[in-house]
C-alpha positions in Angstrom: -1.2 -33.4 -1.1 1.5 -31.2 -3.1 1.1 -27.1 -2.4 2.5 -24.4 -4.2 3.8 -21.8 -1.9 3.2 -18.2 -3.2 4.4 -14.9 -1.5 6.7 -12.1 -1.2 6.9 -12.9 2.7 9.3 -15.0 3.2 13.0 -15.0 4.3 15.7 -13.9 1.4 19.7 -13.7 1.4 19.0 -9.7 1.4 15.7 -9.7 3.8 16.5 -12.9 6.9 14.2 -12.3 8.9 11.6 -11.5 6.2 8.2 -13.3 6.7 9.8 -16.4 9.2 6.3 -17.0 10.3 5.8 -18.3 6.3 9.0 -20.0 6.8 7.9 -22.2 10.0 4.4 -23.0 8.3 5.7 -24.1 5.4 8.1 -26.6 7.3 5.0 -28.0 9.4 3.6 -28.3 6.0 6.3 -30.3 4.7 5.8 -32.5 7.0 2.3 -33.3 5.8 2.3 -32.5 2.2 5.2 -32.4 -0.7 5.7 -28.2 -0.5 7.6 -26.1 -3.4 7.9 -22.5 -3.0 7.5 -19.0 -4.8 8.2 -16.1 -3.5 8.5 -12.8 -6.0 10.7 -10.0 -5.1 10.1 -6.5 -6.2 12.6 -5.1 -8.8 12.9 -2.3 -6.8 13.9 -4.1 -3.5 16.9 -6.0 -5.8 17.8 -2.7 -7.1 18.1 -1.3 -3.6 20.0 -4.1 -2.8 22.5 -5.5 -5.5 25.2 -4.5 -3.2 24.2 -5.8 0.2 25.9 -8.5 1.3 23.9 -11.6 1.8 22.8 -13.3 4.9 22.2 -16.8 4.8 18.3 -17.4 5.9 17.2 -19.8 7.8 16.1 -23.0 5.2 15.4 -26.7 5.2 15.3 -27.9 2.2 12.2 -26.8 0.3 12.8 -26.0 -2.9 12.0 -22.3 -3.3 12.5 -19.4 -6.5 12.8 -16.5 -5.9 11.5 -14.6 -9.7 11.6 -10.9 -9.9 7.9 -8.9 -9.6 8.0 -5.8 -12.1 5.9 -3.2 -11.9 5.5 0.5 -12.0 6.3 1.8 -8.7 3.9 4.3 -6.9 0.9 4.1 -9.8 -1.7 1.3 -10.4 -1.6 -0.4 -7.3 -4.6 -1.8 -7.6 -3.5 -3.8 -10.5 -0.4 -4.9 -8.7 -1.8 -8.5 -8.9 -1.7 -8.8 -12.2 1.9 -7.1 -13.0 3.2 -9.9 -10.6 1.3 -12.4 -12.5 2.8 -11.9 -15.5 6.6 -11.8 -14.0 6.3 -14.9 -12.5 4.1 -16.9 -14.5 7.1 -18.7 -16.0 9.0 -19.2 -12.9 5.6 -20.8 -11.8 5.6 -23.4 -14.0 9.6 -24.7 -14.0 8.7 -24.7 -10.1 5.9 -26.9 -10.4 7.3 -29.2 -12.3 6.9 -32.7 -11.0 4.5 -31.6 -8.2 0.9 -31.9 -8.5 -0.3 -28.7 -7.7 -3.7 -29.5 -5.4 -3.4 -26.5 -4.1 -1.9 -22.8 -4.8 -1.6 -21.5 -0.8 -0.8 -17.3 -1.1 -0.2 -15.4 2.0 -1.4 -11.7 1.9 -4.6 -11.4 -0.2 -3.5 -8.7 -2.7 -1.2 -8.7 -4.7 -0.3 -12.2 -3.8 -3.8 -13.7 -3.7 -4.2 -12.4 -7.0 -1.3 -13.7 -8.6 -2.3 -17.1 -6.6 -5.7 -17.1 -8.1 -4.2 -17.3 -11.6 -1.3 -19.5 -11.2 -3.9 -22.0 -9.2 -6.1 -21.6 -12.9 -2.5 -22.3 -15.0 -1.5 -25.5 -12.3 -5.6 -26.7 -12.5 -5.4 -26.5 -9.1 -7.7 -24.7 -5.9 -6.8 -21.3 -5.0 -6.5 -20.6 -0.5 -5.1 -17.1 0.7 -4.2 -16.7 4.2 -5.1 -13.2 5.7 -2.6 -11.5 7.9 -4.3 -8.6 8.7 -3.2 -5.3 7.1 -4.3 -6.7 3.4 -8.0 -6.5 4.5 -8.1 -3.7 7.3 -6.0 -0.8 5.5 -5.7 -2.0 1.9 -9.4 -2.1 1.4 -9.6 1.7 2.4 -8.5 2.6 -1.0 -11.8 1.6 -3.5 -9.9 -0.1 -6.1 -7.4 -2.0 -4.1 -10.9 -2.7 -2.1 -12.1 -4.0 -5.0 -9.3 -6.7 -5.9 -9.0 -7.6 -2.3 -12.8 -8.8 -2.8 -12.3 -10.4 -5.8 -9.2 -12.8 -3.9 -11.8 -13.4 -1.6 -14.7 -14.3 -3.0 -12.8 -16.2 -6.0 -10.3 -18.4 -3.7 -11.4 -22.0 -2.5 -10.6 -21.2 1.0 -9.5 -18.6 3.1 -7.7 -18.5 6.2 -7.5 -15.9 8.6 -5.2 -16.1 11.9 -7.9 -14.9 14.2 -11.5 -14.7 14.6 -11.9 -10.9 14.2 -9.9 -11.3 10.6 -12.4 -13.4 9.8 -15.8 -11.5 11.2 -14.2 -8.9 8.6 -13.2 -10.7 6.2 -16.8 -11.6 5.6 -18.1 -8.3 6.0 -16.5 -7.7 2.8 -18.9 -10.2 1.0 -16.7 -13.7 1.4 -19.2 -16.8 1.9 -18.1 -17.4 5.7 -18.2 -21.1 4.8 -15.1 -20.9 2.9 -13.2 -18.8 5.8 -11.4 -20.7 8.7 -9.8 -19.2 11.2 -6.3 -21.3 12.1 -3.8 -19.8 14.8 -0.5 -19.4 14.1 2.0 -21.3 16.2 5.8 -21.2 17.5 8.4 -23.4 16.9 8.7 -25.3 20.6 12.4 -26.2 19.5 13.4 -22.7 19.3 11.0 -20.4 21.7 10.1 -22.1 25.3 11.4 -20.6 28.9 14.8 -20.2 30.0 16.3 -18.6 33.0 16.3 -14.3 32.5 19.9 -13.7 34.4 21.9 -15.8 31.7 19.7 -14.5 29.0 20.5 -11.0 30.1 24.5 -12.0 31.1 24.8 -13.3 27.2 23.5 -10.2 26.3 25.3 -8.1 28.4 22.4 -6.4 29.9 22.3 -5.1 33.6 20.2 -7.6 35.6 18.6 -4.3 37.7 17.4 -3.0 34.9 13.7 -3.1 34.1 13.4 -4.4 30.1 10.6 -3.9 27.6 11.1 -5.6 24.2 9.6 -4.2 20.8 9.5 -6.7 18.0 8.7 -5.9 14.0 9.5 -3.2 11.4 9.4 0.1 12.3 6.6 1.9 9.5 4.1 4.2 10.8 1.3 1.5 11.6 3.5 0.0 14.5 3.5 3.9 15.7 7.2 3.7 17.3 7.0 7.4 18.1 3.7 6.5 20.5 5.8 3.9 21.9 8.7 6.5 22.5 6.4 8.6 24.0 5.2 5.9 26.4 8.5 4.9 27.5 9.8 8.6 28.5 6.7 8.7 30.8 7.7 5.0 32.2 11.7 6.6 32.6 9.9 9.3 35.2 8.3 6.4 37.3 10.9 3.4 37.0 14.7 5.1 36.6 16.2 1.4 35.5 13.6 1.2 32.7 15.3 0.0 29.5 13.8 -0.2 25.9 15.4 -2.7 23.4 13.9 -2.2 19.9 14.7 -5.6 17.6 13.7 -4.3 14.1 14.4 -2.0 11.5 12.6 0.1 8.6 11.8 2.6 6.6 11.3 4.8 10.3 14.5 4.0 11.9 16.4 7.4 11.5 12.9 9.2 12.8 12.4 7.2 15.6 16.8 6.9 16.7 16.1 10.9 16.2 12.9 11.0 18.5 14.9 9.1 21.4 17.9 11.6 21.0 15.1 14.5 21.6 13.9 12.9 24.3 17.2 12.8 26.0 16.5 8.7 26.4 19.6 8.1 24.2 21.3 5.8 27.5 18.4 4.0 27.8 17.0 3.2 23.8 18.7 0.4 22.7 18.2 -0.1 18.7 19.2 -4.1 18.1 18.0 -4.2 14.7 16.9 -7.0 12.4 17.5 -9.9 15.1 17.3 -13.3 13.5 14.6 -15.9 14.3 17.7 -18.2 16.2 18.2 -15.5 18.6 15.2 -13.9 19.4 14.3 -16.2 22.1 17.4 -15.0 24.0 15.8 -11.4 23.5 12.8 -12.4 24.9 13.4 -14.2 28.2 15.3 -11.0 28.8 13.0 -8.9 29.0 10.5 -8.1 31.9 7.9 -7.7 29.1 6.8 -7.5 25.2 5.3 -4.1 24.0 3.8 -3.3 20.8 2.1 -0.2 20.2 0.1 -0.2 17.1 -2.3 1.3 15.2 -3.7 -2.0 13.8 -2.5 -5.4 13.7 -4.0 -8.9 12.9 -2.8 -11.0 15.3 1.0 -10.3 15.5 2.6 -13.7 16.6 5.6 -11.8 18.5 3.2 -12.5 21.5 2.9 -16.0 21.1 6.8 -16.1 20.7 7.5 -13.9 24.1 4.7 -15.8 25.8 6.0 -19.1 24.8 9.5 -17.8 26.0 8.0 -16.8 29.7 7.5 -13.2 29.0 4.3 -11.8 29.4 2.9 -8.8 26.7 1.4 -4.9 27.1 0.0 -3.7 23.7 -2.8 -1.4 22.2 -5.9 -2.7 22.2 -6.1 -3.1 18.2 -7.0 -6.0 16.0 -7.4 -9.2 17.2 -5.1 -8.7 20.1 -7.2 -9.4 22.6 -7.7 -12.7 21.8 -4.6 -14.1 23.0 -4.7 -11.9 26.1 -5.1 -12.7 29.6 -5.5 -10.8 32.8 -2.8 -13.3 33.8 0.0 -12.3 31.5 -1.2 -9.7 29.8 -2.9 -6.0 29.5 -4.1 -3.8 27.0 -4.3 -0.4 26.7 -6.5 2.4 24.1 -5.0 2.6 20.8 -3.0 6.0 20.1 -2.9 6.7 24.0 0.4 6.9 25.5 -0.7 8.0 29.1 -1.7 4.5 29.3 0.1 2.5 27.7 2.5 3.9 30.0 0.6 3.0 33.2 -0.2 -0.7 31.4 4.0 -1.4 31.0 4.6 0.0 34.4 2.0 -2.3 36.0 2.8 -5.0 33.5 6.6 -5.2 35.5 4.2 -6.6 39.2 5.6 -9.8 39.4 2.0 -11.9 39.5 2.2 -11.4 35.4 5.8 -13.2 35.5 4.4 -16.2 37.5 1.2 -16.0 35.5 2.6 -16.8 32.2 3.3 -20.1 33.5 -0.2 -21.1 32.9 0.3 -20.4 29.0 0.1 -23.0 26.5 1.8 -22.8 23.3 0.6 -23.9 20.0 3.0 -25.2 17.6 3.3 -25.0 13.9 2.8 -28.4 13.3 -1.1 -27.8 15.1 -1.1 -25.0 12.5 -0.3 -27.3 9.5 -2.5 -29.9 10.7 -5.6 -28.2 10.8 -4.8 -26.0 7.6 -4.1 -29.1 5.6 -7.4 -30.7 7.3 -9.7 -28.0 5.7 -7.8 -28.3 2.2 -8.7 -31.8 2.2 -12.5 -31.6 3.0 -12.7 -28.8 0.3 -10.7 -30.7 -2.2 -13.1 -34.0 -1.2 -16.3 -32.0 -1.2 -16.5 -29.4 -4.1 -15.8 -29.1 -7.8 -12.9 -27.0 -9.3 -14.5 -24.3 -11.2 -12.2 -24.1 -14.7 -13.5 -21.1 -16.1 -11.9 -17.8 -15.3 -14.9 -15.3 -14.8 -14.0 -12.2 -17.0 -12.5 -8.9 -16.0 -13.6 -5.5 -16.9 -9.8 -4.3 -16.5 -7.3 -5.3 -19.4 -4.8 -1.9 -18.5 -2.5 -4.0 -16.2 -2.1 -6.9 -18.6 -0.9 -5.0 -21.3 1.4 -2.6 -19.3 2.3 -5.9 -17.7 3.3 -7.5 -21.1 5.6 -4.3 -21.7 7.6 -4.9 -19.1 8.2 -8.3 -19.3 9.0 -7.3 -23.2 11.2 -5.0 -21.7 13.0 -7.8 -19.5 13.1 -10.3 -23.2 10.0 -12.0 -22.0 11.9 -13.5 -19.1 11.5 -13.4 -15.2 14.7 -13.1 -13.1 15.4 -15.7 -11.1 17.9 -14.0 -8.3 18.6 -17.3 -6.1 17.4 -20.4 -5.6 17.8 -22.7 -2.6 17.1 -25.8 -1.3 17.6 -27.9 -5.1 17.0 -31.7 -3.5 13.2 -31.9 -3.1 12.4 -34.2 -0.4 9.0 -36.1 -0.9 6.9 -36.8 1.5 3.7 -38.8 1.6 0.5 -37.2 2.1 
């Protein structure tokens, strides 16, 4: 089976630990299918960037473009699908060279799915999206964006969703739940499994007294840092040796490093930044316990990694969340209510949640890949391609699309490519 690999999650020179989730399937999938990957990056991201020094991500070697996605920032959204169609529908097909193209796999179902629909029509190959969680629960709040959500999901082959509530909604939005399959996401066993907490903390250089909650992700306003801030000054009251290590940056870093000054928590905030996927595990068998504290989430797979590391988790009680809880490593508290989430990371620190993590069992990438590649096969085996494009009643994005790719002489940028040597692999 060859796949095409197609979206802007996954880890760059400029952006490491971008998408590393992407990064692990798609070397499970290697090992079960010949895998080539595309992954657009916005114009404005390289513009932001052009003077950042790269950071080597990590890579095996998949052979992986990296085209520039042009579009008019802040206006059309909705037709964001089709602007990143047409700047990397030639970087698409140099890619694809030599590879078969069965299927065309996007993660995130708009603007990626979109674009993934049309390259699967340009490779004559079958169109899967995989839902993370945000792309269906907040995108579709906005009509039109609603609207080309539905259109990924109704028009792709198959659908995969990461948990079972993704995919109760995802066919509340009109998708033929025969096409959508829920498959967990898994950790890497070689890189996140238990270790002992004292020399995790003493290679850290963190005070083995101290009483440590971990945050994991990007700090933007869904993962509410400033609820979590709120939380943890209640928790300082009630446990003095409390410590909170965020591992993560974003767009809400100088708010939230401002919130902890105001909160007088400045000795006791620790703000690690982006860590890297090689040293997170350290991070986790560290801490006393995982926190999120969301607004929404699909099913983040920062639990799975602490988990799999012997840390048990407290988080909102948002998405799919609760099912990878358990009362035995594990507690939930109401979304947007930081009384509680207080009391769950205070209780969360008894130490019956520390021995009952043990009873966790990990699932691994290569279950992931296994059953995703399963469900491609069946579909491929059991249904007809459909060749014809159904028309669109929306031309506006093409043609603005076509301007700035006349703008760029017709060409996408390319800004690095890695991993040249293709290995094959049968299927």
């Amino acid at each position: 089976m060859d796949i095409l690999f197609l979206t802007t999650c996954y880890p760059h020179p400029t952006a490491p630990v971008r998408g590393t989730y992407n990064y692990e399937l798609c070397e499970a999938l290697r090992n079960v299918a010949r895998v080539r990957i595309v992954s657009p990056r916005p114009w404005t991201e390289i513009v932001r960037n052009w003077r950042s020094k790269p950071v080597q991500p990590e890579r095996g070697s998949l052979r992986t473009a990296y085209p520039c996605f042009l579009f008019p920032p802040k206006v059309l959204r909705h037709q964001y699908g089709q602007f990143m169609w047409k700047s990397i529908r030639k970087q698409v097909k140099e890619t694809s060279e030599g590879l078969s193209a069965d299927w065309v796999l996007s993660y995130w179902a708009h603007p990626d799915g979109e674009a993934g629909l049309e390259a699967a029509r340009a490779c004559g190959a079958k169109a899967g999206v995989i839902v993370g969680g945000s792309d269906v629960l907040i995108l579709t709040k906005d009509p039109k964006r609603r609207k080309g959500v539905q259109r990924v999901l109704t028009e792709s082959d198959a659908v995969f969703t990461v948990s079972e509530g993704l995919r109760r909604h995802v066919i509340s939005l009109g998708t033929d739940e025969a096409k959508v399959h829920t498959i967990y996401q898994g950790t890497n066993p070689a890189k996140f499994s238990g270790g002992f907490k004292s020399l995790a903390r003493q290679r850290l250089s963190i005070p083995t007294p101290d009483r440590v909650f971990l945050w994991v992700g990007r700090l933007v306003d869904v993962k509410r840092p400033s609820l979590l801030i709120e939380a943890f000054a209640l928790v300082k009251q009630a446990e003095p040796a409390a410590r909170l290590i965020l591992a993560g940056d974003g767009p809400l870093l100088a708010e939230t490093q401002g919130l902890v000054r105001q909160a007088g928590l400045g000795e006791s905030v620790h703000f690690a930044g982006a860590v890297p996927q090689s040293e997170l595990p350290l991070w986790y068998r560290a801490a006393d316990a995982t926190v999120l504290s969301s607004d929404s989430e699909g099913l983040p797979n920062v639990f799975r990694e602490s988990l799999a590391c012997g840390t048990p988790f407290v988080s909102t009680d948002v998405g799919s969340i609760s099912e990878i809880a358990s009362p035995a490593y594990s507690l939930l508290a109401r979304q947007g209510d930081a009384g509680d989430l207080s009391r769950a990371m205070l209780e969360i620190l008894n130490v019956r949640f520390q021995l009952g993590v043990q009873q966790y069992q990990p699932r691994t990438w290569a279950d992931c890949a296994s059953d995703m590649t399963d469900v491609m096969a069946n579909v491929t085996s059991s249904s007809t391609f459909r060749q014809e494009a159904p028309p669109r009643d929306e031309v506006g994005a093409e043609a603005l699309a076509d301007d700035l790719m006349a703008a760029n002489e017709g060409r996408p940028v390319s800004v690095f490519r890695e991993g040249a040597t293709h290995v094959t692999h049968n299927s």
